[in-house]
C-alpha positions as CSV (number, residue, x, y, z in Angstrom):
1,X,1.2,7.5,11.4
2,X,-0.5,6.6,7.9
3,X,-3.2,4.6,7.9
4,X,-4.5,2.9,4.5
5,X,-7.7,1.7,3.5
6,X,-8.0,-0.7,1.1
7,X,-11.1,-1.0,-1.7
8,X,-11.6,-4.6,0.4
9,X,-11.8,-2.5,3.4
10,X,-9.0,-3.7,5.2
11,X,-6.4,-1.1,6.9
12,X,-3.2,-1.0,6.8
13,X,-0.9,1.5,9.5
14,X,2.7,2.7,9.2
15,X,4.8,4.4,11.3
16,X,6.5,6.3,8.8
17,X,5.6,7.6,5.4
18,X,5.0,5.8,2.8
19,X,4.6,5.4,-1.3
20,X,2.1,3.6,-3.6
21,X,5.2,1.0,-4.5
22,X,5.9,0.5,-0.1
23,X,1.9,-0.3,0.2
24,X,2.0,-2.6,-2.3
25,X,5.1,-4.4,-1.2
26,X,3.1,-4.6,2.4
27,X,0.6,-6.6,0.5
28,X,2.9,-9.2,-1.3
29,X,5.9,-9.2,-3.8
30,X,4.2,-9.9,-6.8
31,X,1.7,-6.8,-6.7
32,X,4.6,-4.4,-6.1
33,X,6.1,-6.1,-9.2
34,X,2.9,-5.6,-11.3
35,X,2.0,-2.0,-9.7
36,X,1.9,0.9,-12.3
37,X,0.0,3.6,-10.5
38,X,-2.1,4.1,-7.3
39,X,-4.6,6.3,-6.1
40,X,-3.8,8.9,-3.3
């Protein structure tokens, strides 16, 4: 289970794998919309 760490410090888990463009869309619509790149 992935857990992600945002630069805010919040976390965010999955239960599955995940890409840059899934996080994002976790976050809210319009950043997956505006995401070009992520850092891994």
């Amino acid at each position: 289970m992935p857990t992600i760490t945002l630069p805010d410090g919040s976390q965010r888990s999955f239960d599955h794998a995940v890409s840059v463009a899934d996080v994002a869309l976790s976050i809210g619509a319009g950043l997956a919309k505006a995401t070009v790149a992520g850092k891994v």
